[in-house]
C-alpha positions in Angstrom: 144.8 122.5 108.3 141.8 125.1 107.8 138.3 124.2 108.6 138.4 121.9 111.3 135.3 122.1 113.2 132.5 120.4 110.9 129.4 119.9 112.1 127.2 117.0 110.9 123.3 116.6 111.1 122.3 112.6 111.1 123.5 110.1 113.4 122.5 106.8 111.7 124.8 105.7 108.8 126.7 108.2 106.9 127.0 110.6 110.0 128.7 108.7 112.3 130.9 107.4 109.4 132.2 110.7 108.3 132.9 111.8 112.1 134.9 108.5 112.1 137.4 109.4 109.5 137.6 113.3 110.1 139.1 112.1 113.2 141.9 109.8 111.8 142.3 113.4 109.6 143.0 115.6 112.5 139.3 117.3 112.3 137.0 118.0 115.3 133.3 116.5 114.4 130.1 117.5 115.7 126.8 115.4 114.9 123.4 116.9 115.9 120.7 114.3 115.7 116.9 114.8 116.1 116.1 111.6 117.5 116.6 112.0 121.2 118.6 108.4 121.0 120.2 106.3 118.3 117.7 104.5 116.6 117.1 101.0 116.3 115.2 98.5 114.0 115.2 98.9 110.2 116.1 97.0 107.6 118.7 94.8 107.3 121.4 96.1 105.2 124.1 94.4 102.8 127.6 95.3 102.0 129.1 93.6 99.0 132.3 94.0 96.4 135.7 94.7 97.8 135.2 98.7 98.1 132.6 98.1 100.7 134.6 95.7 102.2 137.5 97.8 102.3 136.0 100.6 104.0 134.7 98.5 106.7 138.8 97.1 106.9 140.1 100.1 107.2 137.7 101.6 109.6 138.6 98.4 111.6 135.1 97.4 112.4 134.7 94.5 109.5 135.0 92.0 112.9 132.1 93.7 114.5 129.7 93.4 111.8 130.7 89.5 111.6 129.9 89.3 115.0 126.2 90.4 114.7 125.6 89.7 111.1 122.3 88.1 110.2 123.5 85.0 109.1 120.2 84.8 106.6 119.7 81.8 104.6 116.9 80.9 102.0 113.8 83.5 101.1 110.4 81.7 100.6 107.6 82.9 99.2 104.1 82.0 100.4 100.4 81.4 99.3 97.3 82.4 101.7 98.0 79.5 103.2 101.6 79.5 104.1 102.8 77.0 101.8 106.4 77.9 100.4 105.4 78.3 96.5 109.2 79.2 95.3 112.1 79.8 97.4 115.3 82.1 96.6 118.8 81.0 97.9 120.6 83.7 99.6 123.4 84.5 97.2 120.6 85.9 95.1 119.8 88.8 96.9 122.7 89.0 99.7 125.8 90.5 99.8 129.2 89.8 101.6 127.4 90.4 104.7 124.2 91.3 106.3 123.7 93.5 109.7 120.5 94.9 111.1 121.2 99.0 110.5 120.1 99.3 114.1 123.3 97.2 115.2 125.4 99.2 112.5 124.2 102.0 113.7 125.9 101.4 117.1 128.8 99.6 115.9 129.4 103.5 114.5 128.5 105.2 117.3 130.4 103.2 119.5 133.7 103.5 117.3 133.6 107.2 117.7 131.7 108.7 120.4 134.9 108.7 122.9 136.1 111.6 120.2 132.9 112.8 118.7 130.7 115.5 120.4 127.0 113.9 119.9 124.0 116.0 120.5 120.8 114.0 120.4 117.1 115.5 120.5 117.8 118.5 118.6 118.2 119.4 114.8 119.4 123.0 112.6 116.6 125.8 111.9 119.0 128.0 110.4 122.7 128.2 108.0 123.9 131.4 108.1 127.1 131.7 106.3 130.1 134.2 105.7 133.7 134.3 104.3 135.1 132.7 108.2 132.4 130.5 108.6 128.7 129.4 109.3 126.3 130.5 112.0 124.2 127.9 112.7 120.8 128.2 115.0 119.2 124.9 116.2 115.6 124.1 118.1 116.5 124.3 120.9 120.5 124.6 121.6 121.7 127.9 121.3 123.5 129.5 118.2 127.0 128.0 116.9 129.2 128.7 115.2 131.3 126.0 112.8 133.5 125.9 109.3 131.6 123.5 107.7 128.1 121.9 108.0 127.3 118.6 105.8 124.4 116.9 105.8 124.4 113.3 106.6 120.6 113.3 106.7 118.7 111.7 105.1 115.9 111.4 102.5 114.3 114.0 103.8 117.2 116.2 104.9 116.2 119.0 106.8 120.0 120.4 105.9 119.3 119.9 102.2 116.0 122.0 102.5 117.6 124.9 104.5 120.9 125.3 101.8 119.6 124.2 98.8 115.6 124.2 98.7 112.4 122.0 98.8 112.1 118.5 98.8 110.2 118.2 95.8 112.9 119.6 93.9 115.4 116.7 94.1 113.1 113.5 95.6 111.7 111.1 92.8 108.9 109.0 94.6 108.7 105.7 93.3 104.9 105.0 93.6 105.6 102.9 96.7 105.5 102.7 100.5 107.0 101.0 102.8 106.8 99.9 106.8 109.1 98.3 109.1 109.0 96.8 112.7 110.2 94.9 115.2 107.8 91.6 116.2 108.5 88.4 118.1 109.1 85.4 115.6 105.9 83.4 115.8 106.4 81.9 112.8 109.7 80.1 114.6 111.5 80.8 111.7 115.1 80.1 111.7 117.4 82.3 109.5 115.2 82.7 107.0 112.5 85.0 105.7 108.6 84.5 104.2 107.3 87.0 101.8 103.4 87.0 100.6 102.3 89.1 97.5 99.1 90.3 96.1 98.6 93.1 93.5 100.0 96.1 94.6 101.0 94.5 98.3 103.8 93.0 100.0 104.3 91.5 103.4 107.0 89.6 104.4 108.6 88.4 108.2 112.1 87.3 108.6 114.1 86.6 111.7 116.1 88.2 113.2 119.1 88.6 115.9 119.4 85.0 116.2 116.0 84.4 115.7 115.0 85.9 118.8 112.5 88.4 117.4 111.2 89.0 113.9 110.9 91.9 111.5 107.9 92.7 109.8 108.3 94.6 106.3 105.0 95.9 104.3 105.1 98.0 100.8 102.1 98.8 98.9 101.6 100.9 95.8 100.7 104.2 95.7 101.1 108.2 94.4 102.7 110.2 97.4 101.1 110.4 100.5 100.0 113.5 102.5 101.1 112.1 105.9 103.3 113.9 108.4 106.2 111.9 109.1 106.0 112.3 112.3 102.7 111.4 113.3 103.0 107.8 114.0 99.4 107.3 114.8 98.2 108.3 111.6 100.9 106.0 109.3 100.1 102.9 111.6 96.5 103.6 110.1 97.4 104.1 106.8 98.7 100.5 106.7 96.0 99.4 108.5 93.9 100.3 105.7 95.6 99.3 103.0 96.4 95.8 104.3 93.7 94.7 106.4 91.7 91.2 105.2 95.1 91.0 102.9 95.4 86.9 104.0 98.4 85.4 105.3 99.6 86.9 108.4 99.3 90.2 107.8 96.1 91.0 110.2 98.2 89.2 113.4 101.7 91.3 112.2 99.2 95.0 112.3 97.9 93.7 115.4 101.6 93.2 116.4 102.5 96.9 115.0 100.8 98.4 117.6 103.4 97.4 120.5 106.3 97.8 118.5 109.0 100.0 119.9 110.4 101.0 116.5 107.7 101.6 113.8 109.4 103.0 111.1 107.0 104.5 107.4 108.0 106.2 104.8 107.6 106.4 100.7 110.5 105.2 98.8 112.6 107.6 96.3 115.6 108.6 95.0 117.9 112.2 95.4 118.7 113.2 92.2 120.8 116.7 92.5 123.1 118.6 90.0 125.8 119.8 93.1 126.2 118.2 96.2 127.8 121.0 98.1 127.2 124.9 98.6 129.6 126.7 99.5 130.4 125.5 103.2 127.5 123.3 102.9 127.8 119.3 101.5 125.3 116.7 101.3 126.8 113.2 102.1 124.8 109.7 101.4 121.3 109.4 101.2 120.9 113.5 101.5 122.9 114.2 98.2 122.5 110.4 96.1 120.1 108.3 98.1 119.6 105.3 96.0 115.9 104.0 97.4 115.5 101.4 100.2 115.0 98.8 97.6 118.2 99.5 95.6 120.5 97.9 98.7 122.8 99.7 97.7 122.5 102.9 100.4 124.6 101.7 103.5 127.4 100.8 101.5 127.5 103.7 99.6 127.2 106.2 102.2 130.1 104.4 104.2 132.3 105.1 100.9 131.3 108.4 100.3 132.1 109.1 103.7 134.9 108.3 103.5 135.8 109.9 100.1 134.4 113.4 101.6 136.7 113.1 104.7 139.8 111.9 102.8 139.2 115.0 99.9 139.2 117.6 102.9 142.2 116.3 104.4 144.2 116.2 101.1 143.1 119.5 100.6 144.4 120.1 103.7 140.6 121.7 104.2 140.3 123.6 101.8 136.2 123.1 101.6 136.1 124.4 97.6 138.6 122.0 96.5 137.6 119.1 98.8 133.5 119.3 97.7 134.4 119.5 93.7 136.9 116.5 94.1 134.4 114.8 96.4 131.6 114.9 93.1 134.1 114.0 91.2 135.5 110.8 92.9 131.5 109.9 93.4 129.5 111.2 90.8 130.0 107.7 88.5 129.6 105.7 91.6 126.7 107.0 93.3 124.7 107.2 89.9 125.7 103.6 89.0 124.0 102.6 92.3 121.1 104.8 92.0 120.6 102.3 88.8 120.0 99.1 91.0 116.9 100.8 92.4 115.1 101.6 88.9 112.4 99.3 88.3 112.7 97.5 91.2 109.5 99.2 92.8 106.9 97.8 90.3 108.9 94.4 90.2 108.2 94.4 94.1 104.3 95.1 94.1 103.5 94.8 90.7 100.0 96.8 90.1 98.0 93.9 88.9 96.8 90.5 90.0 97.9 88.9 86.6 101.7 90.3 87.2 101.9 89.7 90.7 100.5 85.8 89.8 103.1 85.6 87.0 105.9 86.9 88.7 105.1 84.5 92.0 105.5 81.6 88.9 108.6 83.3 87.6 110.5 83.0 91.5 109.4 79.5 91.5 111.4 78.6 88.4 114.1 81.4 88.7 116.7 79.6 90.7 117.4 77.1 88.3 117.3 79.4 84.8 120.8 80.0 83.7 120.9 84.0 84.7 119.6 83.2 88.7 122.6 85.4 90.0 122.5 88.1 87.1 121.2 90.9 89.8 123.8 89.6 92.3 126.6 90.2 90.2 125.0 93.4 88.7 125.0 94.6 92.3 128.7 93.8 92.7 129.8 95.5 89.7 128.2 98.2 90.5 129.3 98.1 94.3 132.7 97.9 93.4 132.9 100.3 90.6 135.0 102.5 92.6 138.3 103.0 92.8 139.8 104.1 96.4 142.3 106.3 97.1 145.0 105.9 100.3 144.0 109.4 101.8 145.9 108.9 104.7 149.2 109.3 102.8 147.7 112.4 100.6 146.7 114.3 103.5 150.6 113.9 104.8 152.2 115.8 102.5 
């Protein structure tokens, strides 16, 4: 076996997951994280179709996520006033199951951090790479030296900036925004959700953990936004702006934002790039092929390709150049036929006028009973499932 320190940048989804099987592979994985802890909150993310599921079998964590799935029922959607104007049963929108990716995030961590170095609160500046390796420099650990470096990053991949260039050169914005926090559950709701719309606005609360506490989720409409993504301050008020006097509950849940522990912003896009790797360099999940938070497809399509990348490099006995091209070709179909679930769904979510927004609050109302109420649903599958897995574990023995 060549190449068997990798180095990973990302410890939310697709990081941990990749360290997971380069283990069972006979690699040694390290994952550099910027956040100085994992990080909790977020959306709550589906899996769906039997290749998500069999990742998550043969990973032997499926029994975890039951443990802590959501358990969501029903979706209703609200007037000014509260009332429930249509509601959505849950196979519409759900998949096999439902887990807060806080709680997946350390349902990962926890499955490999006895054999995974993790370093938290610090992140790469610098790839420097030659015919035995790559140099890396970070902010503040000293210099490094590794075989391969993927990034496992995110969106807005600080590793895909460094190898392969700007931002703007592979991120589609979709025109919306989008917020996420943690409140308590005022509303007493129980398993379910309630979602309010206006022209180019969205709020909606759901429960969560057992109904315990609540998460708040906001979008709103608009071109990309000069905001640091860091300043925290400044995005809280952002949607202040946008959403104040917007009825329903949305001035108690900004009042609410203000205490929350794990305020998340960002705009929502797409990655849409031509290579996924660079010489010792790969992208993995949302990095190379992220599909937009409102495709729900991302989660279970990083956990595959993680485990696609890992089981290439072992069956190339890692061999990096014929491990990355087999890795695009084993994903390329999949990831793209994912990407497709997000398309459209941005102006379907805050449509830009009050006459669509008005019409499409009807259309929910009567949806459930039209003959095509689970057409997205089993679009999703399809597309979830249009993948067919290899046994890498038996490749990489001979």
């Amino acid at each position: 076996m060549t190449n068997r320190k990798v180095l990973i940048s990302g410890a939310s989804v697709a990081g941990p997951a990749l360290a997971y099987w380069l283990h069972r592979h006979g690699f040694e994985a390290t994952v550099v994280e910027r956040a100085p802890a994992l990080r909790d909150g977020g959306y709550a993310v589906d899996f769906r179709g039997e290749a998500h599921l069999t990742v998550l079998r043969r990973m032997g964590i499926l029994a975890d996520l039951e443990r802590v799935r959501t358990g969501m029922g029903s979706m209703s959607y609200v007037n000014n006033a509260g009332k429930r104007q249509a509601e959505l049963p849950a196979d519409m929108f759900a998949g096999d199951i439902e887990i807060l990716r806080g709680d997946l995030a350390r349902i990962l961590y926890d499955a490999t951090r006895q054999h995974t170095e993790y370093v938290f609160g610090d992140s790469i500046t610098s790839l420097t790479e030659d015919a035995q390796g790559v140099t890396v420099s970070f902010e503040h650990g000293a210099p490094r030296r590794f075989d391969l470096v993927i990034g496992a990053d995110g969106l807005h991949s600080n590793t895909r900036r460094l190898a392969f260039g700007p931002e703007e050169q592979f991120v589609k914005h979709l025109g919306v925004h989008c917020a996420i926090f943690t409140t308590p559950n005022h509303l007493g709701l129980d398993h379910t959700g309630h979602a309010y719309r206006t022209a180019g606005r969205l709020v909606a609360l759901h429960s969560a953990r057992h109904n315990t506490e609540a998460r708040a989720v906001f979008y709103f409409a608009a071109p990309q936004l000069d905001v640091d993504r860091r300043d925290v301050a400044r995005q809280q008020a952002v949607l202040a702006e946008t959403f104040a006097g917007n009825g329903w509950e949305s001035d108690r849940l900004l009042q609410d934002m203000r205490y929350a522990p794990d305020f998340y912003f960002d705009s929502v896009g797409q990655v849409h790039m031509d290579t996924w790797s660079r010489g010792r360099v790969a992208l993995l999940g949302d990095a190379a092929y992220c599909p937009s938070s409102l495709s729900g497809m991302g989660s279970g399509l990083a956990l595959v390709g993680a485990y696609v990348l890992a089981g290439e490099l072992a069956a190339a006995h890692g061999d990096h150049r014929v491990a990355f091209e087999r890795y695009e070709e084993e994903m390329r179909e999949y990831a793209t036929g994912c990407q497709k679930m997000g398309d459209g769904v941005a102006k379907l979510m805050v449509p830009g006028n009050r006459a669509l927004a008005t019409l499409l609050n009807r259309y929910y109302k009567v949806m459930p009973y039209l003959p095509g109420r689970n057409m997205a649903s089993r679009i999703a599958r399809k597309a979830a499932e249009n993948i067919t897995l290899r046994e890498y574990c038996e490749l990489a023995r001979r």
